[in-house]
C-alpha positions in Angstrom: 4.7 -2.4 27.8 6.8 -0.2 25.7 5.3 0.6 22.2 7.9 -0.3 19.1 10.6 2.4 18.3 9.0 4.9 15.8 10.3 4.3 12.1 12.2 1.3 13.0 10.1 -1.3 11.0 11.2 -4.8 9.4 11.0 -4.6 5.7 14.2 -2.4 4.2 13.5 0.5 2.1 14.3 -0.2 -1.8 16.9 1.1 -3.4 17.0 1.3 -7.5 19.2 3.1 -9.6 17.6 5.2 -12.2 18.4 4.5 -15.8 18.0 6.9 -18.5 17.1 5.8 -21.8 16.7 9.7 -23.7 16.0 13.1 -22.8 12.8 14.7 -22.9 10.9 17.4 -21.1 7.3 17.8 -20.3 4.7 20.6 -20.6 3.2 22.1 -18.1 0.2 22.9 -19.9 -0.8 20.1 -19.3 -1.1 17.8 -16.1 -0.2 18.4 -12.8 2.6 17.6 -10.6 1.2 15.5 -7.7 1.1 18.5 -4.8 0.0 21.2 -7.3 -2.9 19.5 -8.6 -6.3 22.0 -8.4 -8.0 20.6 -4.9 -10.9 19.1 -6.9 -8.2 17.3 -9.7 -6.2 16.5 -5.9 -9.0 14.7 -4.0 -9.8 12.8 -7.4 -5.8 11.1 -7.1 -5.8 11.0 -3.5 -5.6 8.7 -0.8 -6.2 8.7 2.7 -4.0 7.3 5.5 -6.4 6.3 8.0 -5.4 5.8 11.8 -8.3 3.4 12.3 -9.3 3.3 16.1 -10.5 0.5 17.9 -14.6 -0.5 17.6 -15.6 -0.1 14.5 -15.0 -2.6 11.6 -13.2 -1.3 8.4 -16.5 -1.8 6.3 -18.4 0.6 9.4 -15.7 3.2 8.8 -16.0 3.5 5.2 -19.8 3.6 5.5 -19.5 6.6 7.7 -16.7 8.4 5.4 -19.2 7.7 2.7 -21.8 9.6 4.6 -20.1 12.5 5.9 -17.8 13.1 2.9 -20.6 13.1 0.7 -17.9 10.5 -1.5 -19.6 6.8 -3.2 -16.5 6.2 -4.8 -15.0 5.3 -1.7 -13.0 1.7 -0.2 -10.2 0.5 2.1 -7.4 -1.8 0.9 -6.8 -4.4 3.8 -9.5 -5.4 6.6 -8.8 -4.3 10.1 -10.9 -6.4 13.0 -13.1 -4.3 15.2 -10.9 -4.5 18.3 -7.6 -4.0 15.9 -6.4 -0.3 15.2 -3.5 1.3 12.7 -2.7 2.2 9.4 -6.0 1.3 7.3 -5.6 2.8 3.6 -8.9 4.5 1.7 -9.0 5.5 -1.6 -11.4 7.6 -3.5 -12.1 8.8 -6.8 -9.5 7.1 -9.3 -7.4 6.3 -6.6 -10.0 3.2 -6.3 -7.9 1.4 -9.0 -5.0 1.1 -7.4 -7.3 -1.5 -5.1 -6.2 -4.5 -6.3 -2.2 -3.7 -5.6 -2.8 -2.3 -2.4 -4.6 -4.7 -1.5 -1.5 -7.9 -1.8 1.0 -5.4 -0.6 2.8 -6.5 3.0 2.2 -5.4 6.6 3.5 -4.9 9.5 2.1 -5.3 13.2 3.1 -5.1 16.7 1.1 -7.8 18.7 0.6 -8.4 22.3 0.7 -12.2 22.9 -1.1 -13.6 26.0 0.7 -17.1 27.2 -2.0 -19.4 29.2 1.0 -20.3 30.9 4.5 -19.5 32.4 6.8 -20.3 29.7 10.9 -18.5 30.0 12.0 -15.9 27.6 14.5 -17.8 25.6 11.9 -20.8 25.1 9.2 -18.1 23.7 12.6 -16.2 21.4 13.4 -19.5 19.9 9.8 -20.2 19.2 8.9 -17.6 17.6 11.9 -17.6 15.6 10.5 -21.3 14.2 7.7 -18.9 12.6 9.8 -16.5 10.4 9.6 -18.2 6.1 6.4 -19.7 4.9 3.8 -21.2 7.3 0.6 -23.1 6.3 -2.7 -21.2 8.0 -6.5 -21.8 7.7 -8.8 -18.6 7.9 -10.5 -18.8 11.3 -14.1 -19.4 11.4 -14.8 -15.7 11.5 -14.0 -14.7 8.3 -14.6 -13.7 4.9 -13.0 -15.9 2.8 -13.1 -19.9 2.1 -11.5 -22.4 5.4 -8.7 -23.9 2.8 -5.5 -24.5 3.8 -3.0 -22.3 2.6 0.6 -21.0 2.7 1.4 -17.1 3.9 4.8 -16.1 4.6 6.4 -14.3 7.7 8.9 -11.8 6.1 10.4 -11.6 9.6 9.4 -11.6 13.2 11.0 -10.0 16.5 10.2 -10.5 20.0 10.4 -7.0 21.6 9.5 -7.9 25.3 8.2 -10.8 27.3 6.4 -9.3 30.9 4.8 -12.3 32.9 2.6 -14.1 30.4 2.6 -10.9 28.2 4.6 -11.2 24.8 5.3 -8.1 22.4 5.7 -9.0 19.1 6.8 -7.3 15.6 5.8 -9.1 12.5 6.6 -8.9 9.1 4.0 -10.8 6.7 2.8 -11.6 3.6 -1.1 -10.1 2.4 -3.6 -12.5 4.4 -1.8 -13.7 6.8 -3.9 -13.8 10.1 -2.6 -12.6 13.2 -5.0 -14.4 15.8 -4.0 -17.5 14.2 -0.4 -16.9 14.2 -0.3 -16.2 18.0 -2.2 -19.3 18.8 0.1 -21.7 16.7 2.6 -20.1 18.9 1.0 -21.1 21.8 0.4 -24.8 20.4 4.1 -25.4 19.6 5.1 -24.0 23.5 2.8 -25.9 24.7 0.6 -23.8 26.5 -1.7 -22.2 24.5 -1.9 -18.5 23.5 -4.0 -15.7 22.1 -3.5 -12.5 20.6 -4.8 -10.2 23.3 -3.8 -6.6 21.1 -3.0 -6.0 17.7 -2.0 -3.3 15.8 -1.0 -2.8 12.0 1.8 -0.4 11.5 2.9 -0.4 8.0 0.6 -1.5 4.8 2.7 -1.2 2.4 4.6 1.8 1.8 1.9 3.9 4.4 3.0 4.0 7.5 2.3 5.3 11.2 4.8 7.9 10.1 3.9 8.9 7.0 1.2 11.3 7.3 -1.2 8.7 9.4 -4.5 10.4 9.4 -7.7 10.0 12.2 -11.2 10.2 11.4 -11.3 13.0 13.4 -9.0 14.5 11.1 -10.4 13.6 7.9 -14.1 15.2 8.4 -12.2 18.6 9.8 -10.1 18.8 6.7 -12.8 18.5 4.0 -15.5 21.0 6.4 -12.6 23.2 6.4 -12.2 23.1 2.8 -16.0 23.0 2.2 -16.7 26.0 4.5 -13.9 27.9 4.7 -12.4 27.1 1.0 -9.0 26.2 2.9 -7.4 23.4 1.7 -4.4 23.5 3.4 -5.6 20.3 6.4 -6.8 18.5 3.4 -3.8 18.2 1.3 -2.1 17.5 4.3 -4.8 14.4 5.4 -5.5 13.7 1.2 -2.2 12.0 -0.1 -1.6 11.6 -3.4 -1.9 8.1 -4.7 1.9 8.5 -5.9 2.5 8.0 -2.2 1.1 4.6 -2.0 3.1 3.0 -4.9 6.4 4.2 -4.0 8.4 1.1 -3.3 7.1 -0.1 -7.3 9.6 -0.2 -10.1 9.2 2.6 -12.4 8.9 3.8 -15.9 8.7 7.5 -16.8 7.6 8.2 -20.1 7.0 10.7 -22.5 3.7 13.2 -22.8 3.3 11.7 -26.4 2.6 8.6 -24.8 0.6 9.5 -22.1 -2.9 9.5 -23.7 -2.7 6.4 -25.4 -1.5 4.5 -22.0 -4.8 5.9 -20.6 -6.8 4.6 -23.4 -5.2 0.7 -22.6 -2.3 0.9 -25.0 0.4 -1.0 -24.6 3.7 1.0 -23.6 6.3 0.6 -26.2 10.1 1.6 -26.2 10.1 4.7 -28.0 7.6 6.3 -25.1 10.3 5.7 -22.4 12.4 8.0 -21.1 14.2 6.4 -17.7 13.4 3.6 -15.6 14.4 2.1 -12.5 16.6 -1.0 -12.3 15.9 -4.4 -11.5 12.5 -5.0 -13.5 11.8 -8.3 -14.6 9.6 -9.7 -17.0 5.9 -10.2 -15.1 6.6 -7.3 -12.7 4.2 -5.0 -11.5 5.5 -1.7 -11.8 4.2 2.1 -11.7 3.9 3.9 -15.3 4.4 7.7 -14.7 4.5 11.0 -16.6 7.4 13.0 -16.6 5.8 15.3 -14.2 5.7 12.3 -11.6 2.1 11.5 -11.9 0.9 8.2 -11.9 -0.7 6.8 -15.3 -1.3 3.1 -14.3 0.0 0.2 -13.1 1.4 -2.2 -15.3 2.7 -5.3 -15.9 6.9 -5.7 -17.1 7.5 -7.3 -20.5 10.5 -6.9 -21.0 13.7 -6.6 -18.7 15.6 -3.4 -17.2 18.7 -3.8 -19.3 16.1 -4.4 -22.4 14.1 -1.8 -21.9 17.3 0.3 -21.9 18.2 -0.6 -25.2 15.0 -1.3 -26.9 14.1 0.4 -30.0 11.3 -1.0 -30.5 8.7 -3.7 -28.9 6.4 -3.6 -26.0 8.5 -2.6 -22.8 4.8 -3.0 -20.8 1.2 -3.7 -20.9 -1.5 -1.3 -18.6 -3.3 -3.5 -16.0 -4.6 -0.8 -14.3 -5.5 2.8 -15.6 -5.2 5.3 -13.0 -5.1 8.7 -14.9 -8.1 9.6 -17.3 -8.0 10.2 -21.3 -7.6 13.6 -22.5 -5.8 15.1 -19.9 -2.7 14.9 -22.0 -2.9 15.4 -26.0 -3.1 12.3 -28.2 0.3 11.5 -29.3 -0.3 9.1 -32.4 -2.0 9.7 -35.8 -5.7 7.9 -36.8 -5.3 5.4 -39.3 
């Protein structure tokens, strides 16, 4: 079988306008842009973009990054089976924060579909059309969470080739959703069973296969090189900031005043902002940057785009989680 066309995945990129609410520039004194950071402040924000290979389970790969990299602060955002392989995120360092977006973000996979029977190709198409919107799934046996019935959603779902009993599938789904279980409903509603014989994930989130996809192999060369050799051109190349990982957020720049008190748990207020993407809503969770295009946390929206525009005053957004440290930009405000 054929694999998928490279860069041709299902979810469309987003497109936001950016707003700007004042001018105000930044100082470079101070904070780093993403790819300049000093290769000990780098590995601190970065992220890694693991090609997971078939056999070992995500929780045996991090164990043995752990061990060789010499990292505790270590963890991957989105369980891979053994016998599945793709993109697999890690984060280290601060970059661990981020966890609990990374982990509800999307994915994509290409599946290979075994029929236990013959079934023709425009009888499996229609089927598996029937799948694409919200579908009710309970967590197979095997696995980690609670056998409750529950609702995940299939973004979108294309049949890529049918050969024999063989099916080639690309899916589009919501956080959770599992894969096995979607190829044997499959099976139930054509009536002659089905299992997923191959699987692997191609997009989580916004990392991709093509988007600096990383092996293990690569990974441990890169930080000997840089440990031995004091090279650190592999590891920024395998090390991706964590800016890379939140790209397809909203965002709010604001100014180096504001910074500081963000990373102490401050609420963002309307004076601090400088420009904005469009289209935030109230409840969104959306990326707080400096001006140098670093990211300072991940908030939550409380007020709209247009309102944040012409705010004066009022909380624009509240920190949820704090990815930058205090003190690397100056307090802003006055005591008392």
């Amino acid at each position: 079988m054929r694999p998928v066309e490279k860069a041709k995945y299902l979810r469309p990129p987003p497109v936001r306008e950016i707003l700007v609410k004042s001018e105000d520039d930044t100082d470079f004194s101070y904070g780093w842009i993403p790819e300049e950071r000093p290769v000990d402040v780098y590995l601190r924000f970065s992220i890694i973009n693991l090609d997971k290979p078939v056999g070992p389970s995500s929780h045996e790969v991090v164990a043995w990054l752990k061990r060789i990299l010499g990292i505790e602060r270590l963890a991957h955002a989105g369980t891979l089976d053994p016998k599945v392989s793709g993109v697999l995120p890690i984060v280290l360092y601060n970059s661990v924060r981020v966890l609990p977006v990374l982990l509800k973000e999307d994915k994509e996979y290409v599946c290979v579909m075994r029929l236990h029977g013959d079934v023709e190709e425009s009888r499996v198409a229609e089927t598996v059309e029937l799948f694409q919107g919200p579908i009710y799934q309970r967590p197979p046996l095997r696995s980690a969470v609670k056998r409750s019935l529950r609702v995940r959603r299939i973004f979108g779902i294309k049949l890529l080739e049918v050969r024999g009993r063989n099916v080639l599938l690309h899916v589009w789904c919501e956080a959770g959703t599992y894969m096995r279980k979607l190829c044997h409903d499959i099976g139930e509603v054509l009536g002659v069973g089905a299992h997923m014989q191959e699987l692997r994930r191609i997009r989580s989130g916004d990392l991709t296969e093509d988007s600096g996809i990383a092996t293990l192999h690569d990974v441990v060369d890169a930080f000997l090189i840089w440990k031995e050799e004091g090279r650190d051109d592999y590891l920024r190349k395998v090390f991706i900031p964590v800016e890379r990982a939140v790209q397809s957020l909203p965002k709010v720049w604001i100014r180096d005043s504001a910074v500081d008190a963000v990373c102490r748990g401050a609420p963002l207020a309307a004076p601090g902002v400088v420009k904005l993407e469009d289209g935030i809503r109230v409840g969104d969770t959306i990326a707080i940057m400096s001006l140098k295009g670093e990211l300072v946390a991940i908030g939550e929206a409380a007020m709209p785009s247009d309102r944040i525009l012409a705010a004066k005053s009022g909380i624009v957004a509240r920190p949820r989680h704090v990815v930058m440290d205090p003190g690397v930009y100056p307090k802003g405000w006055k005591s008392g």
